[in-house]
Wavefront OBJ file of the C-alpha trace (Angstrom):
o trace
v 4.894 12.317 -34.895
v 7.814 14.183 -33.500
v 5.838 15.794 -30.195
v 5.788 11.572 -29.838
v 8.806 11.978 -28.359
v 7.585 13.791 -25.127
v 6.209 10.497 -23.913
v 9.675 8.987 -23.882
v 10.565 10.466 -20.378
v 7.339 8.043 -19.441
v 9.778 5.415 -18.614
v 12.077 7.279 -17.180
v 9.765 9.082 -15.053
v 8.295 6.040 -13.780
v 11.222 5.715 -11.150
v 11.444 9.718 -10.120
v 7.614 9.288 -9.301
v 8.130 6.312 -7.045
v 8.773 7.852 -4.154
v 11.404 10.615 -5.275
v 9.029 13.604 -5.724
v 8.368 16.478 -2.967
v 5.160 17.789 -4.333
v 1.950 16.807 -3.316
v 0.200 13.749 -5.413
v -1.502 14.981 -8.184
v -5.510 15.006 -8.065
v -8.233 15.465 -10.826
v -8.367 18.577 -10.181
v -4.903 19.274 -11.970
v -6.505 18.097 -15.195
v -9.062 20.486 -16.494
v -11.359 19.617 -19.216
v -9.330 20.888 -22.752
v -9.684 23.998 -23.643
v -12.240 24.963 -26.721
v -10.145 24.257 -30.304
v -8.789 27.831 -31.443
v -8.075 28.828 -27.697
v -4.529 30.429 -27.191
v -4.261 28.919 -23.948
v -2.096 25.731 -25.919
v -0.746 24.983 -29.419
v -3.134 23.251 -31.932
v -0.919 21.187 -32.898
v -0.261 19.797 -29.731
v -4.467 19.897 -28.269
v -4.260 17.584 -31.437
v -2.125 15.086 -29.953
v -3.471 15.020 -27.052
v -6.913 14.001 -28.312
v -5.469 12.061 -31.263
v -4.255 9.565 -28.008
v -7.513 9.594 -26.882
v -7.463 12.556 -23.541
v -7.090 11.739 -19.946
v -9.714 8.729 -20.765
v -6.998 6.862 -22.954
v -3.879 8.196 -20.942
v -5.174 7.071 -17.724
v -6.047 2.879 -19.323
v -2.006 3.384 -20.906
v -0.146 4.521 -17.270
v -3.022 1.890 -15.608
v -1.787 -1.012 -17.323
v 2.083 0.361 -17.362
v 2.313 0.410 -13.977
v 0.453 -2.714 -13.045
v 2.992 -4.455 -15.335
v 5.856 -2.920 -13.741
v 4.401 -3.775 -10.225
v 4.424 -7.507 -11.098
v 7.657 -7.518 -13.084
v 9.987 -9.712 -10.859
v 13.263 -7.651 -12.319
v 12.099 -4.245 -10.566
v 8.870 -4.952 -9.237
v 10.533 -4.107 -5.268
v 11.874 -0.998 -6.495
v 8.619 -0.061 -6.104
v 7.594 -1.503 -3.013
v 7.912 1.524 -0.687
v 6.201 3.289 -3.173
v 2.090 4.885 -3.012
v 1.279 3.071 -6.337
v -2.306 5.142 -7.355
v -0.136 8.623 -6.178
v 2.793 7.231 -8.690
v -0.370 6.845 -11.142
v -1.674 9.923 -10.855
v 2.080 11.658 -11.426
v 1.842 9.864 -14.479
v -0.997 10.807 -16.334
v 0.157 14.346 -15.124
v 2.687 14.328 -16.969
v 1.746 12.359 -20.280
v -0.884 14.706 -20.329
v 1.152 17.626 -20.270
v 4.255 16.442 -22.187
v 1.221 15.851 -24.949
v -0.407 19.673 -24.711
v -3.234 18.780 -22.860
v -4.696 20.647 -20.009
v -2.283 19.541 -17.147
v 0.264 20.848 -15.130
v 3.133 17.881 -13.679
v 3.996 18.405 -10.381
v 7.227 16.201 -10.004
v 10.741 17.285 -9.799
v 12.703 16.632 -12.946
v 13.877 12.866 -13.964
v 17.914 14.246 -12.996
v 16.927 15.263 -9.622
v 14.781 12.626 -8.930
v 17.136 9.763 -9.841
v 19.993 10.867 -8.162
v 21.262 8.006 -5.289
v 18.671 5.614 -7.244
v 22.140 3.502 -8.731
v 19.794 2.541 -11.554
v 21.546 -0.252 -13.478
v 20.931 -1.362 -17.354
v 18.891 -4.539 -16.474
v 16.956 -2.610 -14.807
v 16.146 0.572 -17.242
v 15.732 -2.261 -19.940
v 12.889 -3.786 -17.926
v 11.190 -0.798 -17.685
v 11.433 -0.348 -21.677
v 10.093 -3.823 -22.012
v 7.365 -3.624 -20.127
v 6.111 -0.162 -21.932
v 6.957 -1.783 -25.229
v 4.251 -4.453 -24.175
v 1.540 -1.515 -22.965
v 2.107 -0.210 -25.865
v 1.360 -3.658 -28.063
v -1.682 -4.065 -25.761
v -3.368 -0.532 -27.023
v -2.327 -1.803 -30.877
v -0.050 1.804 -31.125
v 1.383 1.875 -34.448
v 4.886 0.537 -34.825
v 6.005 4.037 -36.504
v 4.844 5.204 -33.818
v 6.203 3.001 -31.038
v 9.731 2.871 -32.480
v 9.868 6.065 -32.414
v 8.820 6.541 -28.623
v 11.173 3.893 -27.888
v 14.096 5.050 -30.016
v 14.269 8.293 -28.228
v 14.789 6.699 -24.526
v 18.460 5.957 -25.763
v 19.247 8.830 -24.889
v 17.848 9.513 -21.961
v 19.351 6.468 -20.592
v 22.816 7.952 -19.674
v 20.647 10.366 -17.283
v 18.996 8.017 -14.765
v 21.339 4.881 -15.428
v 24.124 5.057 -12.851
v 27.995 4.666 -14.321
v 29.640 1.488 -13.562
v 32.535 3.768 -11.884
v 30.016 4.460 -9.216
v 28.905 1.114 -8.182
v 31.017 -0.672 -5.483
v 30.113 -4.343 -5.559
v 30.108 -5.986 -1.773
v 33.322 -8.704 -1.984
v 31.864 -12.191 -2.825
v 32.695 -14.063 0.793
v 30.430 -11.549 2.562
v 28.080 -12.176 0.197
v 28.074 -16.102 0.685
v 28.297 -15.721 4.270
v 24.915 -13.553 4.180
v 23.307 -16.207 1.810
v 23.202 -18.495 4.615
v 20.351 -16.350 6.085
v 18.182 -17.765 3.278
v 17.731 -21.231 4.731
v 16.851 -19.404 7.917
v 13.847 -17.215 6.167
v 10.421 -18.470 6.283
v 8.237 -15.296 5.132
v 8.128 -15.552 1.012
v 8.208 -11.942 1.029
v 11.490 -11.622 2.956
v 12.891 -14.230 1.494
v 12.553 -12.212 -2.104
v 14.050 -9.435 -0.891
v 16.969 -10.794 0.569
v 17.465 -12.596 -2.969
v 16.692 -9.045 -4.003
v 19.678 -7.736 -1.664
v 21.819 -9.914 -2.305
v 22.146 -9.354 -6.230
v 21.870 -5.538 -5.670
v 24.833 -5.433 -3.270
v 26.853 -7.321 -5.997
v 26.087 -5.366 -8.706
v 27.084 -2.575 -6.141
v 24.498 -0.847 -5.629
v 24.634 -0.423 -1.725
v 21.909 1.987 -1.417
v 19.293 -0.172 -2.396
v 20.637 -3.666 -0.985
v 20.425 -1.570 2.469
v 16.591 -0.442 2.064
v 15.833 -4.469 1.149
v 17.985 -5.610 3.565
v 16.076 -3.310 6.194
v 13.189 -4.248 5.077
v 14.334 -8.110 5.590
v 15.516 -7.431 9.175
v 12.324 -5.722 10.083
v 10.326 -9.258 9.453
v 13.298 -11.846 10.784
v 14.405 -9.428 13.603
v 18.197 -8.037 14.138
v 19.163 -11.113 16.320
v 18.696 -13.443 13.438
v 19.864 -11.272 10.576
v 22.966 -9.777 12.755
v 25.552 -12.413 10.826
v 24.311 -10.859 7.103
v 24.476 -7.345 8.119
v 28.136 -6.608 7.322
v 27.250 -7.446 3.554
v 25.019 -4.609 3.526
v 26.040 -2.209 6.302
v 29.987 -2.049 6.379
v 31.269 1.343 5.572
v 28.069 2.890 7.168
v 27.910 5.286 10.031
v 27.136 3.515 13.370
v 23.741 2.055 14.016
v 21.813 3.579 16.477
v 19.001 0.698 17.773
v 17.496 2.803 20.247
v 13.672 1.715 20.427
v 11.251 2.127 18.271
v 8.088 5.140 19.642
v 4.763 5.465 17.892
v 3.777 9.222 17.488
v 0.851 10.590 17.245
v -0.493 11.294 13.615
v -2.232 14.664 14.021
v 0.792 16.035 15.063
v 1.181 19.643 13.776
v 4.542 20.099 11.292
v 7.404 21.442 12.622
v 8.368 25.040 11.573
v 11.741 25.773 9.799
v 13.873 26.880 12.504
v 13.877 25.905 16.113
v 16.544 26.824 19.164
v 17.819 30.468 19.808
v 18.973 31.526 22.884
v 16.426 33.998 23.424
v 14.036 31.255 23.522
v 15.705 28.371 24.641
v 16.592 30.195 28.463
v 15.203 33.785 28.274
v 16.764 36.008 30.553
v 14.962 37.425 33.947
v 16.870 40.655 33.626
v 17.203 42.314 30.520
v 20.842 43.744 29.898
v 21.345 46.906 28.035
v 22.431 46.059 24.385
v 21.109 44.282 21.857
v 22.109 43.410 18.365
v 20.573 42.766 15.219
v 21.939 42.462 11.300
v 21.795 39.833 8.530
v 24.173 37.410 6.894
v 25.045 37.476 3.098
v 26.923 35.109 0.940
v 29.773 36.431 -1.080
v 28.537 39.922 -0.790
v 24.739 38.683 -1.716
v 21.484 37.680 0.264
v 21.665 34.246 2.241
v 19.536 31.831 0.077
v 19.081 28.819 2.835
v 19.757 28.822 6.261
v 22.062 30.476 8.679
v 23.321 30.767 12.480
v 24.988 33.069 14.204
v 26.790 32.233 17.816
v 28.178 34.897 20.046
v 31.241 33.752 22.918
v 31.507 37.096 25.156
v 35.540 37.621 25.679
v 36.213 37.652 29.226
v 33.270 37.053 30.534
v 31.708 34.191 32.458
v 28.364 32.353 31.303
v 26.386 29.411 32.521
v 25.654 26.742 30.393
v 22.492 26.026 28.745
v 20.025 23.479 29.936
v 19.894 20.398 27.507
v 16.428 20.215 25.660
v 13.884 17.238 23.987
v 13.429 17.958 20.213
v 11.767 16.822 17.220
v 13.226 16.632 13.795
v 10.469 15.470 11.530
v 10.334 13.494 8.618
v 6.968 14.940 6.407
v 6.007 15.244 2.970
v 9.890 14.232 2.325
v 11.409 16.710 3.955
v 12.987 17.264 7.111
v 11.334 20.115 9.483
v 13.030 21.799 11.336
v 15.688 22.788 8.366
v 17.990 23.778 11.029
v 17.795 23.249 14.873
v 20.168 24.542 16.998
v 20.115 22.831 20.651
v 23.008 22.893 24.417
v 24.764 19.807 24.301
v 23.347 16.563 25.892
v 19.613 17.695 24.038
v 17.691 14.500 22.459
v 16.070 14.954 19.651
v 13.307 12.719 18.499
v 12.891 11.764 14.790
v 9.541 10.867 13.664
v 8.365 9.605 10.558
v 5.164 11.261 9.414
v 4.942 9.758 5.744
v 3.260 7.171 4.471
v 6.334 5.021 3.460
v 9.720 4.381 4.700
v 12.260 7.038 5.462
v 15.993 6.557 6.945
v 17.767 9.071 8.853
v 22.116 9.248 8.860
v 24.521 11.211 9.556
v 27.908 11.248 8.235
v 29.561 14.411 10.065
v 32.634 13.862 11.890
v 30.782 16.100 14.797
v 28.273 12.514 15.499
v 28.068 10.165 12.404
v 25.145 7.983 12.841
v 22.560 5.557 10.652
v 19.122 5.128 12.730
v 18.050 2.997 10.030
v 14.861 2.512 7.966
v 11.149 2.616 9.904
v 7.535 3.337 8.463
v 5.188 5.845 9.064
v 4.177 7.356 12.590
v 7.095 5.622 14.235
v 10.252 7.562 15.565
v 13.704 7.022 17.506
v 15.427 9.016 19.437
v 19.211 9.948 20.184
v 21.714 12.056 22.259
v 23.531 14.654 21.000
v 27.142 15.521 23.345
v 28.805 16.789 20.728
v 29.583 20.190 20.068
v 29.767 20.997 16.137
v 27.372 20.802 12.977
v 25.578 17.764 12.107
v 24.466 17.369 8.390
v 21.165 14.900 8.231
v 20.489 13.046 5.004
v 17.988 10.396 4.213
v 19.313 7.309 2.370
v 16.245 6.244 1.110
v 15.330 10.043 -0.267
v 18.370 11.796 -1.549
v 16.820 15.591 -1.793
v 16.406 15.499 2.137
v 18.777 17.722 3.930
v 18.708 19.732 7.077
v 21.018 20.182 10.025
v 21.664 19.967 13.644
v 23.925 22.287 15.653
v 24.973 21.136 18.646
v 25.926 24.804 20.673
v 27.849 25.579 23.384
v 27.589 29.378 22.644
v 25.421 31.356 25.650
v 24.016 33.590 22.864
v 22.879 31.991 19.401
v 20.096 32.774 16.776
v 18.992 30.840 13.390
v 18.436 32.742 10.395
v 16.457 32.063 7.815
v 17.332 33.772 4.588
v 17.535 37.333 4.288
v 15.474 38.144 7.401
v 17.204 39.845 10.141
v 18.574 37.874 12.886
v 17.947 39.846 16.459
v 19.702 39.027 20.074
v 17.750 41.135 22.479
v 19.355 41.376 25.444
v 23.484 41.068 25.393
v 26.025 42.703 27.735
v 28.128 45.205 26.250
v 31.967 44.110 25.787
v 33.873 42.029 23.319
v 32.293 39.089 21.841
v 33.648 36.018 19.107
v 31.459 35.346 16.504
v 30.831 32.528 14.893
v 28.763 32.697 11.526
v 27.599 29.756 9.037
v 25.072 29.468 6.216
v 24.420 26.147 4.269
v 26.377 27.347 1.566
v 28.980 27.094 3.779
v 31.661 24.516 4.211
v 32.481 25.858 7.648
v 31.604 29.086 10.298
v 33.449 31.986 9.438
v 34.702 33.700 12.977
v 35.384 37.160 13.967
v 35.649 39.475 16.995
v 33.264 42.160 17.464
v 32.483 44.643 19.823
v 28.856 45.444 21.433
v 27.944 48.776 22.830
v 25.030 49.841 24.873
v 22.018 50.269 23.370
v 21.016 48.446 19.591
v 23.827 47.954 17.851
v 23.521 46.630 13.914
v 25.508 44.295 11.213
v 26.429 42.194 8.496
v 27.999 38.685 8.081
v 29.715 37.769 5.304
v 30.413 33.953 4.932
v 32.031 31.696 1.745
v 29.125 29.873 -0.421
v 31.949 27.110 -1.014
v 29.751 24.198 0.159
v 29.007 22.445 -2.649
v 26.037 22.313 -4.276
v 23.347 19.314 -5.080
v 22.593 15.815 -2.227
v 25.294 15.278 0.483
v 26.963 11.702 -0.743
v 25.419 8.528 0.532
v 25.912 7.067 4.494
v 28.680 5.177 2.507
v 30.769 8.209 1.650
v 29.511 7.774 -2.101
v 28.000 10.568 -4.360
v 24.669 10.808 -4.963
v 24.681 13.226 -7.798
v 22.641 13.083 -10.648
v 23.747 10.008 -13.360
v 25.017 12.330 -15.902
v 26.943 14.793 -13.453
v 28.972 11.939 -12.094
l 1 2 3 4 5 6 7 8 9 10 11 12 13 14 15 16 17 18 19 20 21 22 23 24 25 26 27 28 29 30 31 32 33 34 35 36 37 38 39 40 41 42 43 44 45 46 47 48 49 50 51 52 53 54 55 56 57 58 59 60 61 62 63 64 65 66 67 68 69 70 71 72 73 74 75 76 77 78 79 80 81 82 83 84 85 86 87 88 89 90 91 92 93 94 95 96 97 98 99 100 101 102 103 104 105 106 107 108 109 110 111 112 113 114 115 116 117 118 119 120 121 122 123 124 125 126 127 128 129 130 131 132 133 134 135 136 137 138 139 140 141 142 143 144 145 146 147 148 149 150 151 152 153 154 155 156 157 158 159 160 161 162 163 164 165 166 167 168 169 170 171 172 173 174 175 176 177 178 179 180 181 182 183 184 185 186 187 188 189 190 191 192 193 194 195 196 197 198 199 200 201 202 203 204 205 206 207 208 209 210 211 212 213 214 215 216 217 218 219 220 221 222 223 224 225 226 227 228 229 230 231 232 233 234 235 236 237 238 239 240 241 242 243 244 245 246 247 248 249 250 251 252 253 254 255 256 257 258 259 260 261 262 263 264 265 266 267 268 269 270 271 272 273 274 275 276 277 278 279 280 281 282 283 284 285 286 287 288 289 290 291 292 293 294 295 296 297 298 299 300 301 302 303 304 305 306 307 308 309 310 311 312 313 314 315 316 317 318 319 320 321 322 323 324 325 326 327 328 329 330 331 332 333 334 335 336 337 338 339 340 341 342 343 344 345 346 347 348 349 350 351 352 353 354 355 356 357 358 359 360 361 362 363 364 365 366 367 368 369 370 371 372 373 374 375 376 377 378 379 380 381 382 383 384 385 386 387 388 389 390 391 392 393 394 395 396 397 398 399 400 401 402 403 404 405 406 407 408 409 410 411 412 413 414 415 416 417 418 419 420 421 422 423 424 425 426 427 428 429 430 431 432 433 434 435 436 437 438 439 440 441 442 443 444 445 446 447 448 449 450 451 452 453 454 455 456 457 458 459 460 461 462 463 464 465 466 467
């Protein structure tokens, strides 16, 4: 049964679902009853397959018991544990469904993406393959069948499974001086997880000792886990313990871009010129996010008022993609999903690790700073968006190929200063404004690479494979 071999990525896909997918859960309503035998709308071969398993009905008991044995599996069961188990289901039978030609549609990213910044070690992935290999005993599948579901996850191993080269073990007298926080540790579950942390941070995978050792520090407090952090924090940004907020839940999103000059301080008296144009990429259409600052030569301008903002964390994402904000602004980071997110920042403009908190709290922070500041999520490595911290009296986001407009400008001379996010860095230029609406077009370098931003400790967090 070669179409078998679509269920291997079951495994594999168990991970990506846990927390490292952007769509929205699945729902019955993705799975449609199958269509008539003879329809067009799938192959026979594979409608066969999908009711020679049994349908949803028998897919649904197979993921059910999967995933309850990986939840109680000691080896990986807390790679899990910031995870919506019945949404990580659902994703599931999605995609079994699918990958079998049933009526379904899977609405995760793909295993690649998904993994990336995960440092999946072998112990791990082998876990995973035992515990399917024992779902699959339980429902008394065939062993032609089940070796060859099993045989083909060799190969997809090399795709989720982090390289040794990547993993940077913690040196063994930090970890025996953070040991010494397990006598100290009451709560069972802590306790686990620091047991947890501790063999993930010497297997190197730093990532992931940081979430449990969050997680830890959370129940004990920072006072009494402040002699164990170096294990699990040194080479990070600097940790920013402002306090802790609860926000409101019914809090609308965010939109994509936020902070123009136009809005930020309108002017009283409108001035005669105005200018409005787009930015392209190597000659082509912006794809992403851009800004565009304007410094008038010669000319003397007041500075711009500092200004309270909100970054959001939602639906694993950051909102806005791109805020642009007068130095001395605070912007407030709230966490709006129902598990934990982190928010860092690496940039040399204000590197910075606000840690890990749960859902409907937020912390807040200063920006003084004048320069870009790329945000990242440790926890989720597809989040990206970033902070400009402006000094410019005239600025504007841009969001694609729309056109970017500055209504009211003062003829003369100006310096501007263009980016995109497929930019390493703002490409400058002089131009000149006349009266009345003038128009143009930016060309910046797409030489920013490509894929997640590298981990708060300077590591990539490309997919397995690419590294």
């Amino acid at each position: 049964m070669k179409n078998l071999e679509a269920l291997a990525a079951l495994a594999c896909i168990t991970f990506a679902c846990g927390g490292h997918t952007t769509s929205q859960p699945a729902t019955t309503s993705n799975i449609k009853s199958p269509a008539p035998r003879g329809s067009s709308s799938a192959p026979a071969a594979k409608q066969e397959l999908y009711e020679r398993l049994g349908g949803q009905r028998a897919i649904v008991a197979v993921v059910d018991d999967f995933i309850d044995r990986v939840a109680a599996d000691a080896r990986i069961k807390l790679r899990f544990s910031n995870t919506d188990i019945p949404r990580l289901k659902s994703l599931l039978v999605e995609f079994v469904c699918m990958a079998t030609g049933g009526p379904c549609h899977y609405s995760g990213q793909d295993m690649e993406t998904s993994h990336a910044g995960m440092e999946l070690e072998e112990e791990e992935f082998d876990a995973l393959v035992e515990d399917l290999a024992a779902t699959l005993d339980k429902f008394k599948v065939p062993a032609k069948e089940k070796g060859e579901l099993l045989g083909a996850l060799g190969p997809l191993e090399p795709r989720i499974v982090a390289p040794k080269s990547s993993l940077h073990p913690v040196s063994a007298d930090k970890l025996e001086k953070a040991s010494t926080l397990l006598d100290r540790i009451k709560d069972p579950t802590a306790h686990e997880m620091l047991e947890a942390a501790l063999v993930a941070a010497k297997r190197g995978q730093r990532n992931y000792a940081d979430q449990l050792f969050s997680r830890v520090e959370m129940t004990v407090g920072p006072e009494v886990a402040a002699a164990a952090a170096p294990a699990f924090r040194d080479g990070a940004p600097r940790r920013i313990d402002s306090p802790i907020t609860q926000m409101p839940r019914d809090t609308p999103p965010q939109p994509r871009l936020v902070g123009s000059s136009d809005e930020d301080s309108p002017s009283t008296t409108p001035m005669p010129a105005s200018l409005h144009g787009t930015i392209t990429v190597d000659g082509k259409p912006l794809e992403g996010v851009g800004l565009v600052e304007l410094y008038p030569i010669g000319m003397t301008y007041a500075k711009r008022t500092p200004k309270h903002r909100v970054v959001e964390q939602r639906n694993k994402q950051f909102l806005p993609h791109l805020l642009a904000i007068p130095p001395g602004s605070t912007v407030a980071f709230p966490n709006y999903d129902d598990f934990y997110h982190n928010v860092f920042s690496s940039s040399p403009t204000q590197p910075f690790d606000i840690g890990m908190y749960k859902s409907g709290q937020s912390r807040e922070m200063k920006f003084d700073k004048v320069g870009l500041v790329r945000l990242g999520c440790n926890v989720h490595a597809s989040m990206a968006s970033f902070i400009f911290v402006i000094d410019a009296p005239a600025y504007v986001p841009v969001d694609g190929s729309k056109e970017f407009n500055f209504r009211s400008l003062m003829p003369g001379k100006y310096r501007a200063r263009v980016w995109s996010e497929r930019s390493n860095e703002p490409v400058e230029s002089e131009i000149k404004i006349r009266d009345g609406v003038n128009t143009i077009t930016f060309d910046v370098k797409g030489d920013a690479p490509h894929g997640p931003s590298a981990d708060k400790f300077g590591n990539p967090r490309q997919p397995a494979s690419h590294q």
